[in-house]
C-alpha positions as a printed NumPy array, in Angstrom:
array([[ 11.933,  33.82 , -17.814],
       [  8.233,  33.994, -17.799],
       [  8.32 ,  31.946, -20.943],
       [ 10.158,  29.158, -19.537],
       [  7.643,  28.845, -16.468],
       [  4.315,  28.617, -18.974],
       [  6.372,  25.932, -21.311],
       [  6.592,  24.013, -17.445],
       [  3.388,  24.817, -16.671],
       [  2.016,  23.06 , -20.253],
       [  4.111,  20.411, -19.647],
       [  2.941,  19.241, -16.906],
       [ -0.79 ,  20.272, -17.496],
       [ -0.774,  18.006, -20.653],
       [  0.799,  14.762, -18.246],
       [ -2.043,  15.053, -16.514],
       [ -3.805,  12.007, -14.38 ],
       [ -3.196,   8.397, -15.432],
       [ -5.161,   6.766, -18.111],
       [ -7.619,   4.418, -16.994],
       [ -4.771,   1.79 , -18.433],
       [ -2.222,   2.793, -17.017],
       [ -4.129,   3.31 , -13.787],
       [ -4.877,  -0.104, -13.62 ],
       [ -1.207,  -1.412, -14.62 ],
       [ -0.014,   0.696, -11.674],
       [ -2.883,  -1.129,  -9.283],
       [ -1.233,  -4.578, -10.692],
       [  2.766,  -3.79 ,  -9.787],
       [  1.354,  -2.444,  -6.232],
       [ -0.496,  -5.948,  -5.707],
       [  2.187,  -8.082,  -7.051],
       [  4.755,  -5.797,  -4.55 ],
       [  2.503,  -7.207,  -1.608],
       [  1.786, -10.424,  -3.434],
       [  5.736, -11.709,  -3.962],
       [  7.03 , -10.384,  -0.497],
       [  6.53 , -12.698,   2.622],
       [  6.82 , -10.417,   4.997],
       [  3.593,  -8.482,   3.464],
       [  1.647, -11.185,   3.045],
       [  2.168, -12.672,   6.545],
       [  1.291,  -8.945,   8.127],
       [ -1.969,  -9.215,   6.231],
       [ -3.003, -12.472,   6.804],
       [ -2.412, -11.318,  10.694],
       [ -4.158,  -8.415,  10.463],
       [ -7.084, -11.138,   9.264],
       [-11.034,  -9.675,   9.163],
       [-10.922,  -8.269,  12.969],
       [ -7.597,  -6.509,  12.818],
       [ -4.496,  -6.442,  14.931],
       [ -2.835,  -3.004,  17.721],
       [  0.438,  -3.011,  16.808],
       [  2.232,  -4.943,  19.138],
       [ -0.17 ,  -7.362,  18.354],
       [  1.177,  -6.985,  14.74 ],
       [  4.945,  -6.897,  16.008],
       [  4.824, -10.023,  18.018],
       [  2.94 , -12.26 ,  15.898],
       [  4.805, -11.516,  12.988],
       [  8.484, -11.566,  14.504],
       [  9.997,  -8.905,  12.044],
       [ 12.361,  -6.507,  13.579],
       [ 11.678,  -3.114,  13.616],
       [ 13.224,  -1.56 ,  10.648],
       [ 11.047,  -4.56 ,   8.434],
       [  7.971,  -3.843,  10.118],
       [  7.755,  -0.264,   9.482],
       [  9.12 ,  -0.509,   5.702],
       [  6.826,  -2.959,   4.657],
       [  4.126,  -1.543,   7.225],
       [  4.343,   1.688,   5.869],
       [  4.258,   0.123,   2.109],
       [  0.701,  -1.176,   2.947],
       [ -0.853,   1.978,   4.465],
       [  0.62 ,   3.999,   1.756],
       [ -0.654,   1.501,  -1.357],
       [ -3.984,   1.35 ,   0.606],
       [ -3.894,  -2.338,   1.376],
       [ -4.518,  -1.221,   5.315],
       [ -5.886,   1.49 ,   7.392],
       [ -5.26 ,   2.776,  10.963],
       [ -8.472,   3.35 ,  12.748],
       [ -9.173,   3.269,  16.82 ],
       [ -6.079,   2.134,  17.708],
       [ -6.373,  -0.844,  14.877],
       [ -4.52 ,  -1.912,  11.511],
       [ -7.42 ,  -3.065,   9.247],
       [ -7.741,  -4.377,   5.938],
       [ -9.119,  -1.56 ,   3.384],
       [-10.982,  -3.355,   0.588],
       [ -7.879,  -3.69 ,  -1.857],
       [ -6.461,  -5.043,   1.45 ],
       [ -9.517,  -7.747,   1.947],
       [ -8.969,  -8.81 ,  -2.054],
       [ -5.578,  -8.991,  -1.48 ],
       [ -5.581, -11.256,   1.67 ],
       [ -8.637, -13.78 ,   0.176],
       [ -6.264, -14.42 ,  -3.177],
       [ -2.922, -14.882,  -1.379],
       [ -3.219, -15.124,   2.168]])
């Protein structure tokens, strides 16, 4: 049984971290994810330079709940925004994001 756990252990020593290439290629299908959805784009572009509270966030952008928080919690995760002092602000992925879409 021991064997079996070292042959696991290998396996996923050798995977590893991504490769530079395919690190980037996963940065690209995160910003076209924000890049093709409305929703997304239109939370960032209100979020803007000075940032938004979140009822700010939920008023201005008129989703309902359930849309906010998926596609809120999409952005914080793929660190497009950040939740500092009470704010949602752009991190700088977030910041390149908004200036090429937005």
């Amino acid at each position: 049984m021991s064997e079996e756990v070292d042959e696991l252990d290998a396996y996923f020593d050798k995977i590893g971290e991504p490769t530079e290439g395919e690190a980037v290629k996963l940065e690209h299908i995160m910003m076209e994810k924000v890049a093709i959805n409305p929703a997304r784009r239109k939370l960032l572009r209100i979020v803007g330079i000075f940032g938004k509270t979140e009822k700010q966030l939920k008023e201005e952008s008129g989703l309902n709940d359930f849309l906010f928080k998926f596609n809120m919690d999409f952005l914080l995760k793929e660190g497009f925004l950040k939740y500092e002092e009470g704010m949602y602000r752009l991190t700088d992925a977030g910041i390149a994001m908004h200036d090429s879409v937005c």
